[in-house]
ZAMARGU-4260 file (C-alpha; in steps of 0.2 Angstrom, whole numbers, plus 5000, padded with zeros to 4 digits):
<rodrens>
0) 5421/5547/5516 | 5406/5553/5526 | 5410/5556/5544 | 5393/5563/5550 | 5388/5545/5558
5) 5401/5549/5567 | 5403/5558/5585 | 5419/5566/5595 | 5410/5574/5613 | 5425/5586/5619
10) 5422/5592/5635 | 5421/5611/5636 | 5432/5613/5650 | 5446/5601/5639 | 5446/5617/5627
15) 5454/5633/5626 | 5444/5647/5628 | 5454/5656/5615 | 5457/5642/5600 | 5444/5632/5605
20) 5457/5619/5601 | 5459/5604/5616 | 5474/5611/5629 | 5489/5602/5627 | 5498/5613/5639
25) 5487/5621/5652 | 5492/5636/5659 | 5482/5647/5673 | 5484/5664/5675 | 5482/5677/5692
30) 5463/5679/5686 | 5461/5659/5688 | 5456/5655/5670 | 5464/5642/5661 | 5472/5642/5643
35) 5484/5633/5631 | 5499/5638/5634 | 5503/5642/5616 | 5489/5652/5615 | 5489/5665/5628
40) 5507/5668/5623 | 5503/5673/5607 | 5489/5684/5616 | 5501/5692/5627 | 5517/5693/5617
45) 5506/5706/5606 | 5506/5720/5619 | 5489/5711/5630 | 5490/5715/5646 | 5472/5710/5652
50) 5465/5690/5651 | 5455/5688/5636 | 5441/5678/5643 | 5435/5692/5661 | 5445/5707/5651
55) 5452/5710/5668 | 5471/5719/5669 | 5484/5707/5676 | 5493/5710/5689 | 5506/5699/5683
60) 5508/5688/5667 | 5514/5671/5676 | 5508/5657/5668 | 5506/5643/5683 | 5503/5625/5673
65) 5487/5619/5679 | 5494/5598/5680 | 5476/5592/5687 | 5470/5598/5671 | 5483/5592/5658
70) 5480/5574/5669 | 5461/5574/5665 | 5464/5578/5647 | 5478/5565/5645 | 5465/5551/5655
75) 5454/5559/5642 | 5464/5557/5625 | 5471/5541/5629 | 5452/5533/5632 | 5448/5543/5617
80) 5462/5535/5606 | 5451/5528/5594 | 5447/5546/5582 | 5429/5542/5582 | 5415/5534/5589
85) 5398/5529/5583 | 5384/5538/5585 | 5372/5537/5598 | 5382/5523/5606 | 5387/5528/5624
90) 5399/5517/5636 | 5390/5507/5649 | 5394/5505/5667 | 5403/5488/5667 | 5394/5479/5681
95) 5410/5474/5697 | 5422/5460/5694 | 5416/5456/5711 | 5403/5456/5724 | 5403/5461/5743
100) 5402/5444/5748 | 5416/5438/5737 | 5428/5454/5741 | 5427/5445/5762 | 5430/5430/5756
105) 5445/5433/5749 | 5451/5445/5764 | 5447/5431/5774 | 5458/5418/5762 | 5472/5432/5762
110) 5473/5434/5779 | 5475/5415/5783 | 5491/5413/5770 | 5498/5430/5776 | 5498/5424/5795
115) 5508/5408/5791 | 5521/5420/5782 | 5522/5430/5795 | 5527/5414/5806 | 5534/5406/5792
120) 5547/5414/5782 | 5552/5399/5770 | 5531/5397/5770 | 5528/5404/5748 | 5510/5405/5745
125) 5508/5408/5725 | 5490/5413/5727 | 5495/5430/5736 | 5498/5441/5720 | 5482/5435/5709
130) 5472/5438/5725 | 5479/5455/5731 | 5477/5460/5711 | 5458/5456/5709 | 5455/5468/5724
135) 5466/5481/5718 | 5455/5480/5702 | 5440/5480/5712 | 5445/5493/5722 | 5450/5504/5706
140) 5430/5500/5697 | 5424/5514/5710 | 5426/5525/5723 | 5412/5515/5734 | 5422/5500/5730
145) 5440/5506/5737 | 5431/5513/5754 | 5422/5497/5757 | 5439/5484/5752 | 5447/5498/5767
150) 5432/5496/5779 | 5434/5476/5776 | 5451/5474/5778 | 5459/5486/5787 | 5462/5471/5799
155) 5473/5467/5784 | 5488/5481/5786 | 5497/5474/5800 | 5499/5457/5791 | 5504/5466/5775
160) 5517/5478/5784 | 5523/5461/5792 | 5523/5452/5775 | 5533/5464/5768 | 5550/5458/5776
165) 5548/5441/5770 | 5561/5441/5756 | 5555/5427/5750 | 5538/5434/5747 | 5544/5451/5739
170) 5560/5446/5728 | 5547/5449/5713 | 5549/5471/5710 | 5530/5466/5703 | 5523/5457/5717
175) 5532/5472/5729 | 5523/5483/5719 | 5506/5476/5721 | 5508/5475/5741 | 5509/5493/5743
180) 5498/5498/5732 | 5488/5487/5740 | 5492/5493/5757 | 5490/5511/5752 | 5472/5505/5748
185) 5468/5502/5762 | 5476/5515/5772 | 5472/5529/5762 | 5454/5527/5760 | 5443/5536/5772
190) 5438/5522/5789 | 5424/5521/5800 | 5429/5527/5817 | 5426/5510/5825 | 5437/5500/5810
195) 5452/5514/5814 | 5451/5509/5831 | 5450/5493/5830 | 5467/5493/5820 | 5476/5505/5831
200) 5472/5492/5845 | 5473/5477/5834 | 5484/5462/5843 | 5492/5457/5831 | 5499/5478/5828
205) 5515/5475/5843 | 5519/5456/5836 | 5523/5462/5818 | 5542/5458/5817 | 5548/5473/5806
210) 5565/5469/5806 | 5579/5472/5792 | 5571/5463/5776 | 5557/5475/5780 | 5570/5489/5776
215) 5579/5480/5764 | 5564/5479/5753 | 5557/5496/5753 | 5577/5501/5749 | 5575/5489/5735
220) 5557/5495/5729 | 5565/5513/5729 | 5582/5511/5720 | 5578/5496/5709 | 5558/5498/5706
225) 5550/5507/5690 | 5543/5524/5694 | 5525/5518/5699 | 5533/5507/5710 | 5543/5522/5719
230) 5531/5534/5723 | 5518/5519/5729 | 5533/5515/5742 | 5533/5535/5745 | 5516/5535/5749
235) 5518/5520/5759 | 5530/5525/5770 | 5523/5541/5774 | 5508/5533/5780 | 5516/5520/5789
240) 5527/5528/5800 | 5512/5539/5805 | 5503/5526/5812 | 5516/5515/5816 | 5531/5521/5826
245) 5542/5506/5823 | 5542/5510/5806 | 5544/5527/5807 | 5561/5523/5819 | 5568/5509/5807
250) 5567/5521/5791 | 5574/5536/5801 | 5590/5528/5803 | 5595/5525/5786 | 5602/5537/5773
255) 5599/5529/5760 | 5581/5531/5760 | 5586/5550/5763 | 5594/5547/5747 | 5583/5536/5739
260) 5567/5550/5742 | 5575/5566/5737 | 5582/5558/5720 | 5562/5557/5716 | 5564/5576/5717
265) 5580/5576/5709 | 5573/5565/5694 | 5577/5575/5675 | 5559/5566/5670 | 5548/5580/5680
270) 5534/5570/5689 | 5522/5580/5701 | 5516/5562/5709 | 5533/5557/5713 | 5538/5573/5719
275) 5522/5576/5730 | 5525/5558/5738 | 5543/5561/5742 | 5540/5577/5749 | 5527/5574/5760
280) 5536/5558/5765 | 5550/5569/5770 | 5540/5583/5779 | 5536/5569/5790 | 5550/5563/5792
285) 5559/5579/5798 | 5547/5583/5810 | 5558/5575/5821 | 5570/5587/5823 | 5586/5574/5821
290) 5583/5568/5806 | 5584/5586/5797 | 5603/5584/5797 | 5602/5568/5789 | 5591/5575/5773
295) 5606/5590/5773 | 5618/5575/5773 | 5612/5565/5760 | 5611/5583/5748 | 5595/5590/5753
300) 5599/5606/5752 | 5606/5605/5734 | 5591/5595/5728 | 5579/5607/5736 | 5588/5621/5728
305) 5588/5616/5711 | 5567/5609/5714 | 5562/5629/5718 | 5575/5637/5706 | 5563/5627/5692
310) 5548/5636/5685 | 5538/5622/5679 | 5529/5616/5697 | 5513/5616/5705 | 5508/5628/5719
315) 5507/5613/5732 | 5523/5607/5725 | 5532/5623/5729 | 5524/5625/5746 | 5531/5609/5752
320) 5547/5611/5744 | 5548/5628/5753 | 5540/5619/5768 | 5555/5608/5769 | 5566/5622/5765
325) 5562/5632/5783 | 5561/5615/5796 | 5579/5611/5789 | 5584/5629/5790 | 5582/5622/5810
330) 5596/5613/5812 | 5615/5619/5810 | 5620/5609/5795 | 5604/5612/5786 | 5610/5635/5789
335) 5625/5633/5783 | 5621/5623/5768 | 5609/5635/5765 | 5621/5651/5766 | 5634/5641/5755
340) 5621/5640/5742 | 5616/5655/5731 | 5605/5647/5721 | 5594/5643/5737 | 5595/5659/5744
345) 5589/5668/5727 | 5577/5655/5721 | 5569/5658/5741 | 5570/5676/5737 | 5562/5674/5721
350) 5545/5665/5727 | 5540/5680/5739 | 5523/5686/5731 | 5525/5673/5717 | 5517/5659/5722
355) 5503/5659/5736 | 5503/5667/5754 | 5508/5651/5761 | 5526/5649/5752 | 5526/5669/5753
360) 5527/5666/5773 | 5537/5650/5772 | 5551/5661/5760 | 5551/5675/5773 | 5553/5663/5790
365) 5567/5656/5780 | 5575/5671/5777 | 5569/5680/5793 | 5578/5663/5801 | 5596/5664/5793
370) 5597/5685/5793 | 5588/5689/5809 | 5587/5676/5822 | 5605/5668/5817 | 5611/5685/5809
375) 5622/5675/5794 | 5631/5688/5784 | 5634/5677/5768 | 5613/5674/5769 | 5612/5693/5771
380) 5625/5696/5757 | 5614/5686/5744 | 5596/5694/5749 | 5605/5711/5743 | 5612/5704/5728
385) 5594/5694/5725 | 5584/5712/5727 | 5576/5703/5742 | 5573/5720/5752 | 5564/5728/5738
390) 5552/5712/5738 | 5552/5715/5757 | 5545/5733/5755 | 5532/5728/5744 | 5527/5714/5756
395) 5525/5725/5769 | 5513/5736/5759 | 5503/5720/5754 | 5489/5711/5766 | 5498/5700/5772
400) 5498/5692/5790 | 5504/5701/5807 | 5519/5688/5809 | 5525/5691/5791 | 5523/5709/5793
405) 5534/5708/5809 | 5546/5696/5800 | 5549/5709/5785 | 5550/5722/5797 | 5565/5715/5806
410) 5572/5709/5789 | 5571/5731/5783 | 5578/5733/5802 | 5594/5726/5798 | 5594/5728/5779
415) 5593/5747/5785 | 5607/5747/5796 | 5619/5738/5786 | 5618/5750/5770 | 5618/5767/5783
420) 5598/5771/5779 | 5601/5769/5759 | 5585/5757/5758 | 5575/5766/5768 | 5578/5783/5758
425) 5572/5772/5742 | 5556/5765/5754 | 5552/5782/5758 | 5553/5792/5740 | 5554/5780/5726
430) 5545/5764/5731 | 5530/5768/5741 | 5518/5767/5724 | 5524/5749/5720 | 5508/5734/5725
435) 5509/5718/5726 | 5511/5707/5711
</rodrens>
């Protein structure tokens, strides 16, 4: 059969610079450039010590998966599923499934039929779900179209938020799941000033009755809802208790959305979205410094601990996790949890210099927190046995910032005067050549 009437365009950012093949496992190394992971194995299992591509000598040989990547080529391969495609033939732009005009014509229809639910819960409008799910499509064509459906109906978010505690309305996990995607919209996409305002001071904003179906129904999305529908609620909540305090009061008090959150973490079916969501859902959450005792409750520390102690995260991921780690370091429970856990300590320990500045100097204000400022023994104990003051050493020759600096140098303070000197005899003659990485 002859294929050459036939045409495959491979981006060349999709391939490795090494087979040339497309990456099914993108992998980063310190120098930035990206390769399959199969590949650069092979290269470095052979004795290699430099990156093939800038011939410059790394510093270390941690692979760091680069998921952005591996999503674009997935998006890629799955729109690309048919092998081949004619040549010469190029998609075109599919003109919108709506127009401006129609897009205010249906916020206007929508926000009719959501106000009578709002007043009347028994009140079933079977239109809601159709309509909410030609704008999401609308908004989904392109970016312009998501910032103008959030411009036009910002007005909207109160009303949905108020919507969402009508059982009556959300009993369906699929029409759930078109709400919040459809709130998240709205909320996510970048406002005017004025529109922003306008909602903050919207009427309509102190009437909403966010009561206990409101609550019942993101517990529901969470522990019943397919993974899509999970982290759209993650997402959701974290927004939503930013803007609105009512919601951020009335899903602080119950664990089980502790719960609910840090099993997105915890899931065996490693997902980066989920695990972003829930994180950032959390960190907000804990700002306020009672509720840190009721992640620990609910087994955050565990959960946390086993998240670092894996190898296959993103640098953000690991930030936040680590993020998360020091505000509940904060509160009594979270310390002792902390201390009681090995696994924690070490797998803190282990992500000094490994990952970023950032988790370098969240890692150390953890351990600078439990050794120093609350002077735990057990804590202490498992930095020795982790080799933690030998990262500390090397830290303190690296460029790293005056407060980590001061931290490491309380950390060798103490280090020093529980082993009678012995660490800073090896500081002094054996480990004064060692650089970071």
């Amino acid at each position: 059969m002859v294929r050459n009437d036939l045409y495959i365009s491979v981006p060349s950012y999709f391939r490795c610079p090494i087979s040339l093949d497309v990456m099914k496992s993108p992998v980063s190394l310190v120098t930035g450039v990206t390769y399959d992971r199969t590949s650069i194995q092979r290269w470095l299992d052979g004795g290699n010590n430099t990156c093939p591509a800038t011939m410059q000598v790394l510093q270390t040989k941690e692979l760091v998966p680069n998921y952005t990547l591996q999503r674009l080529i997935k998006i890629w391969t799955e729109s690309d599923s048919v092998q081949t495609r004619p040549v010469n033939v190029r998609p075109t732009h599919q003109p919108s499934s709506l127009t401006e005009d129609q897009v205010r014509q249906l916020i206007n229809q929508l926000e009719n039929e959501l106000q009578k639910i709002v007043k009347d819960s028994s009140f079933q409008v079977h239109t809601i779900p159709s309509r909410i799910s030609r704008l999401i499509l609308y908004a989904k064509e392109v970016e312009e179209n998501g910032k103008f459906l959030a411009s036009a109906g910002a007005r909207l978010s109160p009303l949905l938020i108020a919507a969402l505690g009508n059982k009556q309305l959300v009993k369906d996990l699929e029409v759930l799941e078109k709400f919040v995607q459809f709130c998240n919209i709205i909320l996510q996409q970048p406002v005017k000033t004025d529109s922003a305002e306008r909602l903050s001071n919207c009427p309509s904003t102190s009437k909403i009755d966010i009561g206990k179906d409101f609550k019942s129904s993101m517990i529901m999305g969470l522990s019943q809802g397919r993974s899509g529908l999970r982290i759209a609620i993650a997402k959701f909540l974290e927004i939503t208790s930013n803007l609105y305090l009512e919601v951020k009061i009335l899903i602080s008090e119950d664990d089980q959305i502790y719960s609910e959150l840090l099993r997105l973490i915890s899931s065996l079916d490693y997902n980066p979205d989920a695990m972003d969501s829930s994180l950032s859902c959390l960190i907000y959450l804990a700002l306020a410094k009672q509720n840190r005792a009721k992640i620990v409750r609910n087994g955050g520390v565990g959960v946390l601990a086993k998240a670092l102690s894996e190898s296959e995260l993103s640098v953000p991921s690991t930030e936040k996790l680590l993020k998360l780690v020091e505000m509940v370091s904060t509160c009594k429970e979270g310390r002792v949890e902390i201390c009681r856990n090995e696994i924690c300590v070490e797998a803190i320990v282990k992500k000094v210099l490994k990952v970023s500045n950032v988790a370098t100097e969240h890692a150390v204000t953890i351990l600078w927190s439990l050794c120093c400022l609350f002077g735990d023994k057990k804590a202490q104990e498992c930095v020795t046995k982790s080799n933690g003051m030998a990262k500390i050493l090397v830290l303190m020759q690296s460029n790293c910032s005056g407060a980590v600096r001061q931290m490491s140098s309380d950390l060798l303070k103490i280090f020093r005067y529980k082993s009678k000197s012995c660490f800073l005899s090896c500081y002094d003659t054996k480990t004064t050549h060692i650089m970071p990485f």
